[in-house]
Structures are given as C-alpha cells and as structure tokens.
C-alpha positions in Angstrom: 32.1 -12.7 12.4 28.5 -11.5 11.7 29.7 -9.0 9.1 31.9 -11.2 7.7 28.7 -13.2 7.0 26.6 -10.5 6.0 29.7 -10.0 3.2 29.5 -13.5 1.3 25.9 -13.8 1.4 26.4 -13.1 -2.3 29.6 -13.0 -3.8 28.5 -10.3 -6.0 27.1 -7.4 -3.5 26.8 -5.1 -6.6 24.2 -7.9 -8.1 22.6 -8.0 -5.0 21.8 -4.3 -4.7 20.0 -4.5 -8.4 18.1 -7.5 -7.4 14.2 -7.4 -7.8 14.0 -8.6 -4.4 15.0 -5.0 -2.7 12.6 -2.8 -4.6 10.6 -1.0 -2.0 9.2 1.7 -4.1 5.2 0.6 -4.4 4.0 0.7 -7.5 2.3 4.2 -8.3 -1.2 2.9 -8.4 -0.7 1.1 -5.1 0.2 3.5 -3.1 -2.7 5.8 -4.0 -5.6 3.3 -4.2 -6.7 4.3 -1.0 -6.6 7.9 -1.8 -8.3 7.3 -5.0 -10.9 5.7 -3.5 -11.7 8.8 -0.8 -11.9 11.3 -3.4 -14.7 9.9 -5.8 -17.5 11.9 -4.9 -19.4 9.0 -3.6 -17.1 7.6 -1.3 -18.8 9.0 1.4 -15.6 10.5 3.1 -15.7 13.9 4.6 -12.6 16.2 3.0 -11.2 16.7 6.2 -10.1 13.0 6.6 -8.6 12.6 2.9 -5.2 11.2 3.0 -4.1 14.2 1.3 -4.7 16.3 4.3 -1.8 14.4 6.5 1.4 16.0 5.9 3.2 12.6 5.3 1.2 11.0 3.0 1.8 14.8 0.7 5.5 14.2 1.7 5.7 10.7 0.6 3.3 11.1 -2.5 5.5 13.9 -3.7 8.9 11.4 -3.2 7.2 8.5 -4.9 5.9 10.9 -7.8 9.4 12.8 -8.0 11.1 9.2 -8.4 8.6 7.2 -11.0 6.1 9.7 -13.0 8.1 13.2 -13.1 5.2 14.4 -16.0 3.0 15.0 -13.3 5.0 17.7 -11.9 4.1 19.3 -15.1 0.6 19.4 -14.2 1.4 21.2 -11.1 3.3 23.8 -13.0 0.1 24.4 -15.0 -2.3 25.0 -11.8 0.3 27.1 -9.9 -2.8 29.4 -8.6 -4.4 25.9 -6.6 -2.3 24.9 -2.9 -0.3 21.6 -2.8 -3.2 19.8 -1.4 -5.1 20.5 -4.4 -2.7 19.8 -6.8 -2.4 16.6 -5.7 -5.9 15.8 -5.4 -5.8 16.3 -9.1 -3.0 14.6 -9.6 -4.4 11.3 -8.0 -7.3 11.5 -9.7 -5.5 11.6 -13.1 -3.3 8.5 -11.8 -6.4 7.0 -11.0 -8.3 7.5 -14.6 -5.2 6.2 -16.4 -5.3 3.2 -14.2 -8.7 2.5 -15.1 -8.2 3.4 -18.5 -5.4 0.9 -19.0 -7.1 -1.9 -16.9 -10.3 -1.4 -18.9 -12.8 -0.7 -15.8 -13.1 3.1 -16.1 -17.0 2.8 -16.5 -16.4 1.9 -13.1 -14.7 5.2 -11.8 -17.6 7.7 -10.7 
C-alpha cells in the first residue's frame, strides 16, 4: 500500500523529478562562503584549520564545481605545478571576487 501511495503523489513522476522543489545542489557561492571567509588574510584563521584541508570538503567542492562552473577546471590546468589544495584555494577566492563583483560589495573583500 505505501508504495502504491508514494506512486500517485503526482500523477506525473517525470514532472516531479524536474521540480524546483528537489534541487539539492547549493548554490556555488553558498557552499563556499565559509571558506571564503577563512582565507582572507584577516580572518584570523590559522592555515591548518581551512576547510580546504579536510578531505571532504576538497571532495565535495570538486563535485559541486565539476557539476555547475566547469571553467574553473581550466584554471587548474593552468597552475598544474601548485597541489589540489592550492588550486582550490585559488579557485575560491576567484568565486569569491566574482561574487563581490556582481553583488557590488568588493571594496569589501580584503
């Protein structure tokens, strides 16, 4: 009975797959705010605690970047001498100056 249920919640399960509703991808900007935050030189956080230093926040940055801004990749194939944690050290800090750019606060960025 209870999958019977689940199948007529909507009688159109394809349109209920493309619904807004079941995005769960964050938004780029969202998901590294924090890290964007540690790395401005006066945030006052020590390297060794950077989000970029735990080896599932790399995994999923590199998932969310690989799904929604592919460009950046680019940049990693032009700094191929720098390790992964570098890379994308640089690569949120570019996310993070285009957000500010577009938003109009990047006098605010340090």
């Amino acid at each position: 009975q209870l999958l019977t249920d689940l199948w007529i919640i909507c009688p159109d399960n394809l349109a209920a797959c493309q619904n807004s509703d079941r995005k769960f991808t964050p938004e780029t900007f969202k998901f590294f705010e924090d890290a964007i935050e540690q790395l401005e030189p006066d945030s006052g956080v020590e390297k060794e605690y950077y989000l970029t230093n735990e080896t599932a926040f790399v995994w999923r940055s590199l998932r969310l970047l690989a799904r929604q801004s592919v460009p950046y990749f680019q940049h990693i194939q032009n700094t191929k001498n720098l390790t992964l944690t570098d890379n994308l050290q640089n690569i949120i800090m570019l996310i993070g100056k285009e957000y500010k750019k577009e938003t109009g606060t990047e006098n605010e960025m340090k």
